[in-house]
N, C-alpha and C positions, 0 to 999 in steps of 0.2 A: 212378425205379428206385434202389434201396440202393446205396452204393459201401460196397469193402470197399480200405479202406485199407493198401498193406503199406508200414511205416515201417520201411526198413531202414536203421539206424546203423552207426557204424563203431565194431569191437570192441579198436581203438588208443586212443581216448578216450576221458577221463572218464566216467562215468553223469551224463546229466542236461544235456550238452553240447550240446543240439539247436538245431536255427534257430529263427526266431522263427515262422514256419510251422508246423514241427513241434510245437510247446507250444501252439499255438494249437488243434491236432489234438485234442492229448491229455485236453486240458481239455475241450472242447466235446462228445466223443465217447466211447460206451463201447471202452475199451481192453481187446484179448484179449492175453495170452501164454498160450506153453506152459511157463515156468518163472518161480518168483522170481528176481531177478536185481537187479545195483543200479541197471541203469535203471525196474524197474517201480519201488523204491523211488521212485528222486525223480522218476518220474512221479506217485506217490502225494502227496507232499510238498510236491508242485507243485499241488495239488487234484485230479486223475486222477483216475478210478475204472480199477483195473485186474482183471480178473479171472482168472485161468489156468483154462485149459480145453484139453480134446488138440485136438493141431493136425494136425487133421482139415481136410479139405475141405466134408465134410458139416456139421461145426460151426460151421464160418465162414460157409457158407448159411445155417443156420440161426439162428444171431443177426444175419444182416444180413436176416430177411424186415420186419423191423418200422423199422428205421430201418439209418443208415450206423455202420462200426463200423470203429474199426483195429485190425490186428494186428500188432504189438508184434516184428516177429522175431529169430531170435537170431542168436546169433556172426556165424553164415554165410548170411547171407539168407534163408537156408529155402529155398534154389534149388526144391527138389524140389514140395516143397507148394505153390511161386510156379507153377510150370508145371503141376502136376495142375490147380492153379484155374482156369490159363489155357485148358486144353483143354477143361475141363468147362463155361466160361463162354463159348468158341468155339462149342460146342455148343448149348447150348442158353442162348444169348446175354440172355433176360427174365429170369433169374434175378438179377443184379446187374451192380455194374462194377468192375473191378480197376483198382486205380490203384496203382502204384509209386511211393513218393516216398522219397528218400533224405536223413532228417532231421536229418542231421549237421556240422557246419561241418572238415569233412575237411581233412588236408594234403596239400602237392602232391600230384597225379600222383591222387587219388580218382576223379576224374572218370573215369577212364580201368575203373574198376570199372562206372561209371553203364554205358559202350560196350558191357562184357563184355555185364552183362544184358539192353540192349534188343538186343543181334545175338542171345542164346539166344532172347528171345521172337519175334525175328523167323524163327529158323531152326528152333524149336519148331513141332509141329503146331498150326495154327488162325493161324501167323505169316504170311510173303511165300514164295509157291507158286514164286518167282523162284531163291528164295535154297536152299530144299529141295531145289531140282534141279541143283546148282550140282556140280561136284566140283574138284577142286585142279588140274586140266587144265585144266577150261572156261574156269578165272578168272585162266588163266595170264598170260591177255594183257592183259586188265584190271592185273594187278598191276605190269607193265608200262607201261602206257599212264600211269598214276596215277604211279610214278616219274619218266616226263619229260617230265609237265604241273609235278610240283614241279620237275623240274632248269628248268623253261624260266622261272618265276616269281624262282628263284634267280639264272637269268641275265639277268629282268628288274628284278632288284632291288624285285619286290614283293612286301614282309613281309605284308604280308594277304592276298593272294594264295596265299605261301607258304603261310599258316597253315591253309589250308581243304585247300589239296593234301596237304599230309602228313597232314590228317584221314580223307584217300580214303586215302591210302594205309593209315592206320592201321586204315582198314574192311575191307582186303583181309586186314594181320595178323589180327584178330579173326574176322573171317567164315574164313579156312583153318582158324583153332585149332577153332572151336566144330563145322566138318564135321569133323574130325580127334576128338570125341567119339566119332562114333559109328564109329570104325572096327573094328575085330572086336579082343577081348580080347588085350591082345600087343602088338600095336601099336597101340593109343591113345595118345592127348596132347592138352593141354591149353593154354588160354592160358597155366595159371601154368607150365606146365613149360617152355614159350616164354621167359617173363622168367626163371625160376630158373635156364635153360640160359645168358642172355646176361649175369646179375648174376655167376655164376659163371665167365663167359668175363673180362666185363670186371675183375673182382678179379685173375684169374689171371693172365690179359695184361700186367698194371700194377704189377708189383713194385715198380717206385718209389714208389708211391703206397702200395701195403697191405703190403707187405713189407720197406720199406726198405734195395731193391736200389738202390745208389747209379749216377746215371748224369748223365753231364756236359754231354752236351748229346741234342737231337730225333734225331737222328739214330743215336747211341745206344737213343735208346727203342725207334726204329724196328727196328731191330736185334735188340734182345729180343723183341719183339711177333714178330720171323718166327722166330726162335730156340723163343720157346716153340709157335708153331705149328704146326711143323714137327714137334717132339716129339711134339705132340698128334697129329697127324695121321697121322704114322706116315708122310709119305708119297715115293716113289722120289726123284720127279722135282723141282726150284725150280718148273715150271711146273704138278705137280698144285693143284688147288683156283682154277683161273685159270676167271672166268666165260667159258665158249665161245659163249653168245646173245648175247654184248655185240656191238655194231657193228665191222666190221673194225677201222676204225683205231684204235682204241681198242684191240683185245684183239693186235694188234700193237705196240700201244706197251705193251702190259703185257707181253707176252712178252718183249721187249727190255728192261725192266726189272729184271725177275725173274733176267734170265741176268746184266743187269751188275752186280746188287747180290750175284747169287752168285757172280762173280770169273769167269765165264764165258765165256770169249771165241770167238764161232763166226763165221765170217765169213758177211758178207750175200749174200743168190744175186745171182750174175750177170746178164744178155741183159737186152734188150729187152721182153720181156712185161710188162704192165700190172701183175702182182702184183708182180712183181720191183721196178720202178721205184717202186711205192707203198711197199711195204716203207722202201728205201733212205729214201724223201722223210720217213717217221716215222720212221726212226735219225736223219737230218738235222736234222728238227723238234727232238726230245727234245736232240740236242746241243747245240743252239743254247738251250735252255732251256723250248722252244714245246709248246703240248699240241696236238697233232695233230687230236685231233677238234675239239675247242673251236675252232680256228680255219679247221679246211673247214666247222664249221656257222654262224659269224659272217662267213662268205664268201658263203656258201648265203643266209643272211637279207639280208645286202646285197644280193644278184642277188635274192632276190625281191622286196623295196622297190623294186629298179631298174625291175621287172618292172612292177608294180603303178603307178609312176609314167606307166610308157611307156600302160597303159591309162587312165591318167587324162587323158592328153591327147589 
């Protein structure tokens, strides 16, 4: 069966900058584009045959019935004509093979492009029937669960461990953005408006750094960082924008945070009851220097080590 090869580059680098894969491609096989450009050149240059021809779906069947062919795409990957092909070769699958390969020797953070594509092919019709049916609710908890498998790698101090957990993680980022396509005209969004919202948070947040707002010490930063958020936010209360799904002790010691770092001084409740006394035990905790949950869940791990001993013998 023919493949039809789509050789997507990166449109930050030079023309002609490919891997060694890639030129291996371009030589061996009849190359399509839809325009002159300076990589057909030193495709050309390189021995190539390059052709331009519309970048149809129909015409890329039709020069792959006789042998395998790539197509050369531009700036932007050609998203659109990647997934027409996709669906049309879903369909009626003897026609050819689509192979994506991205022929470029990229700088950091590329790879992170590679993700975008294969979660659209996946969330594409003819992709995972799994992932189609998905909405920003269902995979609530997933995104979840995927946060403290990496907190638990971080607390075990395993860096390759680590490394795969924040890869889930970063499959729950891209799989919300790529459902958040198809939401109705208006409200749509985007992976990149995802990063363009956070490049722009983290510029804004850090005048020290892009603006050369002078600050003496961390603590000062920290300062600025609620200073400009606050602004941003527009909001009444120091405790707006506090996460409420987080585990009590935790979203108790954020509270108590939030009011001492705003000069806020409320006194802790009274009696006996269970919440009352817990409260108190995280102001306790935090004065002392202690993080409250970190250490009822490396208490928790000890009693079930203790546990698991007691069944071993």
């Amino acid at each position: 069966m023919p493949r039809i090869l789509l050789l997507v580059t990166s449109p930050r680098l030079p023309a002609g900058l490919l891997t060694a894969a890639a030129w291996d491609a371009v030589r061996a096989l009849p190359v399509l584009a839809a325009a002159e450009s300076p990589l057909t050149s030193a495709v050309r240059e390189a021995g190539g045959d390059v052709t331009i021809v519309p970048a149809t779906v129909d015409t890329l069947l039709s020069r792959a019935r006789d042998s395998d062919v790539v197509w050369l795409a531009g700036p932007t990957g050609d998203p659109d004509l990647a997934r027409e092909l996709g669906v049309r070769l879903a369909r009626q699958p003897g026609l050819a093979e689509l192979e994506v390969t991205y022929g470029s020797w990229d700088p950091a953070g590329a790879r992170l492009l590679d993700a975008v594509a294969v979660m659209d092919r996946l969330y594409s019709p003819g992709g995972d029937p799994w992932k189609r049916a998905q909405t920003h609710r269902s995979l609530a908890q997933f995104l979840l669960e995927e946060a403290y498998e990496a907190y638990d790698a971080i607390e075990a101090e395993d860096l390759t461990g680590l490394r795969e957990e924040l890869g889930d993680v970063l499959l729950q980022v891209v799989l919300h953005a790529r459902l958040a396509e198809e939401l109705p005209e208006g409200r749509r969004w985007t992976v990149d408006d995802v990063a363009a919202g956070l490049v722009d948070k983290m510029i804004r947040r850090n005048p020290h750094v892009f603006a050369g707002t002078e600050v003496g010490s961390v603590d000062e930063i920290i300062d600025n960082w609620e200073q400009i958020k606050k602004a941003e936010k527009s909001r009444d209360s120091v405790l707006d924008g506090v996460a409420l799904a987080q585990p009590a002790l935790a979203l108790a010691a954020k509270f108590l945070q939030r009011a001492e770092r705003a000069g806020i001084s409320v006194p802790l409740p009274e009696g006996d009851d269970l919440g009352a006394r817990l409260l108190r035990l995280v102001a306790a905790a935090r004065a002392a220097g202690e993080d409250p949950e970190a250490e009822l869940r490396a208490a928790a791990l000890r009693y079930a080590e203790t546990v698991r001993a007691a069944e071993r013998s």
